[in-house]
N, C-alpha and C positions, 0 to 999 in steps of 0.2 A: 436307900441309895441317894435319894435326892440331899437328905438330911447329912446326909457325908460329903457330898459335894458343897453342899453348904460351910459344914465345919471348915472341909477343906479349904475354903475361901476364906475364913478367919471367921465367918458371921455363924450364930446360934439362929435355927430355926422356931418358932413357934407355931402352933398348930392348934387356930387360926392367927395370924398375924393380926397383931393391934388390940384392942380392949374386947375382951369378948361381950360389952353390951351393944359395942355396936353389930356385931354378929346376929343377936335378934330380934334389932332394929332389921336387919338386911334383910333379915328370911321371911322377916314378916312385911317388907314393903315387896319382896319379889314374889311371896302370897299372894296380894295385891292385885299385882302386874297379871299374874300368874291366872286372876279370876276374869281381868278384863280381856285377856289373849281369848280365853277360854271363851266367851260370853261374843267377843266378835266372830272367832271361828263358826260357834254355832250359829248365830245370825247372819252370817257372809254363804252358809248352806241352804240356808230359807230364802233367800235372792241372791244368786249369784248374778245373776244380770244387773242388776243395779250397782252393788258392789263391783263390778267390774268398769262398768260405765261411769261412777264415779271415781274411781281411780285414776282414769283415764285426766281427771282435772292434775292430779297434784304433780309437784314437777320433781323427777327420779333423780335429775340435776341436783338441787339444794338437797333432796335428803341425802344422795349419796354422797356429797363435798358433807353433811354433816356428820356423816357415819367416816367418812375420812379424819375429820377432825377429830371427834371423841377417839379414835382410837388412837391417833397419835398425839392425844394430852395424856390417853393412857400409859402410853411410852414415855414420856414427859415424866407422870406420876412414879413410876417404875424408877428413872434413871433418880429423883428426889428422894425416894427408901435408899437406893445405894448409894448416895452420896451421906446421908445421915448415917449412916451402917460404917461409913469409913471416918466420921465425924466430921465431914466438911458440910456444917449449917449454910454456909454463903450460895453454894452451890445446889443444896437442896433448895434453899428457898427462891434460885435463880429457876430451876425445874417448874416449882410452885408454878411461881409467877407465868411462867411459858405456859402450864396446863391450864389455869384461870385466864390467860387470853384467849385459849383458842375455846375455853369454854364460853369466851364473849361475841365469839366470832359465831358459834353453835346458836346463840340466842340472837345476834343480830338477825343470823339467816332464819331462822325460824320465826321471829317477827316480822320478815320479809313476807316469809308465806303465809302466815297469819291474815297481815293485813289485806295480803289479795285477794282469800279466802273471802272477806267480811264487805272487802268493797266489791266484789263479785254477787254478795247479797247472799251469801252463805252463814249459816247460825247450825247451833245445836237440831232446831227441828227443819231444819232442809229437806233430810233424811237420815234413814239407818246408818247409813255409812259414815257420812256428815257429824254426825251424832258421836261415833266412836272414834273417829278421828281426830277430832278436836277434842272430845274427851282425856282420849290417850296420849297425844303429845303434847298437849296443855297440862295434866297430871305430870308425866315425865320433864315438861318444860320447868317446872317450879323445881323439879327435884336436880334440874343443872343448874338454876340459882342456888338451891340450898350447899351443893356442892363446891361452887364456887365460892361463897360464902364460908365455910368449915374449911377449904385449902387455903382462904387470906387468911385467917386464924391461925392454920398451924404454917404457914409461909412467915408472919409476923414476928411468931411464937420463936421461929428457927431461926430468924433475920438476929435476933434478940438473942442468941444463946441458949433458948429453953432448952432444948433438946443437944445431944450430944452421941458418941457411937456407941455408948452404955445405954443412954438411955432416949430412945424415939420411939415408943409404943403410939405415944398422940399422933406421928407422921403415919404410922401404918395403918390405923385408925379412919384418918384421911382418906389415905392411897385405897381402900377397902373400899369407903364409901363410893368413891368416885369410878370403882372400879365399876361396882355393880349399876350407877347410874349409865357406862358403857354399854354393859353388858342387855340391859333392858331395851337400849337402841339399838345393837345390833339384830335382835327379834325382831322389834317392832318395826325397823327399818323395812326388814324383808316383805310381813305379814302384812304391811299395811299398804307400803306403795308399789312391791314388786307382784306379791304371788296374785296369781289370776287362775 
């Protein structure tokens, strides 16, 4: 159904969209994610107290303004496939560029909280919790540079002509990567600063 609605629109679906290496790049960094989620759940059931009590530091403000952000660079990334799908590069790569700001804005705020963290005299071995925290969005924090990084490449690439409504497999490529870099903060979002 969805695949006719597609047609119906003029665009050809693929299944998955984009280079399918980057597909097992994906499944293998959401592996990843996927062992460290696992590894804080069961250590957050060996102290809950503590885990709860350190929670209590981090501020549900910045992560939640950052979980706003990513999600709407992922709308950003979105409306940049459709505008390359209709062959307007200018417009795709104007998408780009909006989703790579707010992914600067993502890293400003989260260097925010970083630094308070550290001049607070917080590190890796503070504690358990401490420990996985910094672990986990310092691991996902490189992975919104690497993302930003790969979006000014195919923003450039589309500034320039590379791509067109034949051909943008490189834009979806992108849009893919950065989706699932989303998609890891919206978990970790919850798991780390909300659930108690």
């Amino acid at each position: 159904m969805a695949q006719l609605e597609a047609a119906s629109a003029g665009f050809e679906t693929e299944n998955p969209p984009g280079d399918l290496a980057i597909w097992f790049f994906i499944f293998a960094e959401l592996l990843v994610f996927g062992v460290f989620f696992i590894a804080y759940a069961v250590a957050r059931r060996h102290d809950v107290a503590l885990f709860d009590h350190s929670q209590l530091s981090l501020s549900r403000v910045a992560g939640g303004a950052n979980t706003a952000v990513l999600i709407t660079s992922s709308y950003f990334v979105v409306r940049a496939v459709a505008a390359i799908r209709r062959g307007d590069a200018r417009r795709c790569s104007g998408w780009l560029l909006g989703a790579i700001s707010l992914g600067a804005v993502f890293v400003v705020i989260k260097l925010t909280e970083f630094h308070a963290k550290f001049a607070a005299g917080v590190t890796l071995s503070t504690n358990t919790f401490f420990m996985f925290y910094l672990s986990l969005t310092f691991f996902h924090f490189m992975h919104v540079i690497m993302g930003m990084v790969i979006l000014a490449a195919v923003a450039l690439k589309a500034r320039r002509g590379g791509y067109s409504a034949e051909d943008y497999t490189g834009v979806e490529t992108g849009a893919s990567y950065w989706h699932m870099v989303d998609l890891v903060w919206i978990i970790l979002f919850p798991l780390v600063y909300v659930v108690h």
